[in-house]
N, C-alpha and C positions, 0 to 999 in steps of 0.2 A: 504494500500500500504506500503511497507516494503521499510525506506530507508537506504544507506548503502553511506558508502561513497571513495574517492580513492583521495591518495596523491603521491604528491612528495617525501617518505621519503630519506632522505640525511643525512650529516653529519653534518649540519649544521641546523637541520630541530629537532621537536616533538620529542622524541625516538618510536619506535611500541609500549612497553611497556606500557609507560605513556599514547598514543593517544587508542590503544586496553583496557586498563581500565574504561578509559573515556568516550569509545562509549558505551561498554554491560552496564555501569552505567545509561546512558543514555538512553536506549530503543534501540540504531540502531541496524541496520541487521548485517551490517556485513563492512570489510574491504578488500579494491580493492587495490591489491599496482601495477605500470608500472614494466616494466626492459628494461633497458643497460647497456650493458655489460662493451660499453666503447663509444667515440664520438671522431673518430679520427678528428685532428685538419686541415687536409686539408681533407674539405668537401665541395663536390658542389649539394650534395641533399637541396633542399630545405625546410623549416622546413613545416610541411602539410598545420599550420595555416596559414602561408604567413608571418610570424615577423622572427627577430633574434631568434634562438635558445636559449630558457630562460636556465638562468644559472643551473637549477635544473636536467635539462638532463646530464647534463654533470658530477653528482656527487651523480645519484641513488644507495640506497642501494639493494645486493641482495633480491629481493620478498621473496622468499622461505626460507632466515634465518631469516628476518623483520618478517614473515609471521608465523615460529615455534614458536618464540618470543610473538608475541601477542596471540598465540592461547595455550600458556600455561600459559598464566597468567590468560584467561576467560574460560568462559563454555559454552558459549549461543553463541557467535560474531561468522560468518561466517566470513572465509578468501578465500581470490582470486588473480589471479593474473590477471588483465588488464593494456595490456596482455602478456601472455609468447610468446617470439619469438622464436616457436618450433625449425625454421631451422635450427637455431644457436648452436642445442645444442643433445650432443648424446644421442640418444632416449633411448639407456638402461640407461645411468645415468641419462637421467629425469624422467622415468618411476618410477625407483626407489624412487627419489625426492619426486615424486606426492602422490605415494603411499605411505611411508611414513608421510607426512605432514597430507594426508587423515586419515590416520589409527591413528596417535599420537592426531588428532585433533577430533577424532572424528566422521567422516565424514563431516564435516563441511568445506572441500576446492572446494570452485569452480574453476577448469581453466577454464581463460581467454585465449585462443588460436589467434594469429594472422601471419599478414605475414611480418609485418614492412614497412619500409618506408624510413629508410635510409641505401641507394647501400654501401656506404660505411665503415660503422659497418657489416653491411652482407659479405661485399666482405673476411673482415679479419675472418674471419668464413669459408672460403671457400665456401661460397654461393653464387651459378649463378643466376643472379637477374629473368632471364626470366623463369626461372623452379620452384622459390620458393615455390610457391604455390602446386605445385603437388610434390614437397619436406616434405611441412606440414603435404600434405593429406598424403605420404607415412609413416611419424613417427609418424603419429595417430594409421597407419595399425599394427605398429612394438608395439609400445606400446599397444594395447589393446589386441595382442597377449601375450604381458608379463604380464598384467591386467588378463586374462582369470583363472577359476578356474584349468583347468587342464593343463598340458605344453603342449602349442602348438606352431610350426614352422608357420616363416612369409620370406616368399622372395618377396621382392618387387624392384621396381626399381632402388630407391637409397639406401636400405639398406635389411639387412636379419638377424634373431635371430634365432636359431635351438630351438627347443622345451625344454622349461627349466625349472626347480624352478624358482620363482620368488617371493618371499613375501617380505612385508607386502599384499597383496591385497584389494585395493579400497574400500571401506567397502559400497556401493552402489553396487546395483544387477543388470548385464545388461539390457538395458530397449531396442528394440529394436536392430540399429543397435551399438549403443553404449554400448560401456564399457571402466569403468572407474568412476573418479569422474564425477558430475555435471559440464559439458562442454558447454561454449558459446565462439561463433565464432566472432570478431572482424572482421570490416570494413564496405565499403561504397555498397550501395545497387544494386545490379547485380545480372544477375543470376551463372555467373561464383562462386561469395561467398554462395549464395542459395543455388547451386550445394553441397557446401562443409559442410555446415549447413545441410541440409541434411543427407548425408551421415556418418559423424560420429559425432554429437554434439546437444544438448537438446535444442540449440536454437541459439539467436542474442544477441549479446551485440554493438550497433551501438553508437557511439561515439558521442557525442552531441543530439541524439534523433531527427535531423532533420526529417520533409518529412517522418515520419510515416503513416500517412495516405496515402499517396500514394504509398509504399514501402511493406506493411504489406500485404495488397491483393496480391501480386503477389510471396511472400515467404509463404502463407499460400497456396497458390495453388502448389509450387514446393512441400511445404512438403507434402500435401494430393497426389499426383501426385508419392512421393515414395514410400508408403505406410504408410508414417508415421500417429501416432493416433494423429487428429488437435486436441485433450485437454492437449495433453503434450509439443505443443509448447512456450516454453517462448523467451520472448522479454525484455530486460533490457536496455534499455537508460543508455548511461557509461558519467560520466564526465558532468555531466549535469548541469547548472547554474536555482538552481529551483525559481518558483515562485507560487501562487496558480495555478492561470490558465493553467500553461503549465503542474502540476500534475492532475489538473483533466482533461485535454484532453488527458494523457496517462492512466489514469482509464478508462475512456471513449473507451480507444482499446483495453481495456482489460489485459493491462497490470499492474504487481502484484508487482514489484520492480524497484526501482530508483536507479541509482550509481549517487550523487552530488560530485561537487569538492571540495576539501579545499585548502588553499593557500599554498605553500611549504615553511610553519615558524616554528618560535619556537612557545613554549607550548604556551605564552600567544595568537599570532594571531589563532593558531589554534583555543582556545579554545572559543575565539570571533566569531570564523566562527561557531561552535558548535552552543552558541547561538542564532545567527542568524536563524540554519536552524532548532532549537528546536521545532519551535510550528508545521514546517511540519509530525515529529516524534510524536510529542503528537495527530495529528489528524489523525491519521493512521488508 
């Protein structure tokens, strides 16, 4: 099992640099970084865990330059974003983003795609909170027209690209209905998110890894249901607080990689937390 891990990086926090040396050092897979953009200060969303808003939301670095940063200092470390909040952001400049970071990296970028959580970072985005979701699905549609080898036009609901150059391209070969880097879909288990897994993304990234077993049946049957091949569905547990037994009851579902947390400090907690989760990495 391949583990990888995802931080708070901030200002105040590891550099990418320093913590991306220390993982490929180390054995990990790879590195998950969040994004916000910003955390306006009159907010009545609630934070998802149910506590105050830990102060590390409020002072994220860009994923994607944290993200260049550590993937030019290593060879091996995968990088990702859990997760990018696609709605927030104009699909030709993320496209470009992605593809880039993929292409300088290697192939070596997973997106993390998700829909958010807080109305009010969204709203300043211009984002209607009841449509975001079919927002996401449409700047997948736009982007993997920009992704495609030869220029091809996309009109879609909330947006449209006329058929164009587009390079660098994603250095992964479409697999199905996807194209693009290695894409996993963020959130809570339904089939509305199955839907969307589905349809353009190589799998799940479920946030704490609750309720797998009950959860996994019923997304292996949406995706056999679209045609999809069930050997290329993956499942990564994001943010995960590991122990043994709760890694070998995700072996046990068949699942190939973990995203554990680390605390949002400087070098020495982090590297404490390193530590700690070293012998699950050495029993891989």
């Amino acid at each position: 099992m391949r583990i990888a891990v995802t931080i708070f990086l901030t200002d105040e926090t590891i550099t990418p640099t320093r913590l991306a040396r220390e993982l490929e050092r180390r054995g990990y897979a790879g590195l998950y970084l969040p994004e916000h953009t910003h955390i306006p200060v009159e907010r009545t969303t609630p934070h998802p865990a149910g506590v105050e808003l830990p102060r590390e939301y409020t002072r994220t670095l860009d994923p994607f330059v944290a993200l260049g940063q550590a993937a030019a200092v290593t060879e091996r470390l995968g990088v990702g974003t859990g997760i990018t909040l696609a709605a927030q952001h104009d699909p030709i400049d993320l496209a470009k983003q992605i593809a880039t970071l993929d292409h300088l990296s290697g192939g070596r970028f997973t997106l993390g795609v998700g829909f958010g959580w807080n109305v009010e970072e969204a709203a300043d985005h211009g984002v209607e909170w009841r449509t975001r979701r079919e927002l996401v699905r449409d700047r997948m549609g736009l982007m993997r027209a920009l992704w495609s080898e030869e220029p091809t036009a996309y009109e879609g609901e909330f947006g449209s690209v006329r058929a164009s150059f587009a390079h660098p391209k994603p250095v992964r070969k479409p697999r199905g209905p996807v194209v693009g880097p290695r894409t996993l879909v963020g959130g809570a288990a339904g089939p509305k998110l199955f839907t969307h897994i589905c349809a353009y993304a190589d799998g799940w990234l479920p946030i704490g890894g609750r309720g797998l077993s009950e959860s996994l049946p019923a997304l292996r049957t949406a995706w056999a249901d679209a045609g999809r091949d069930p050997g290329a569905l993956q499942v990564v547990p994001y943010a995960v607080r590991p122990s043994p037994d709760k890694l070998a009851h995700y072996a046990g579902l068949g699942i190939e990689e973990v995203v554990v947390q680390l605390p949002p400090e400087g070098e020495a907690g982090v590297l404490r937390a390193l530590d700690a989760y070293q012998p699950f990495v050495d029993a891989r």
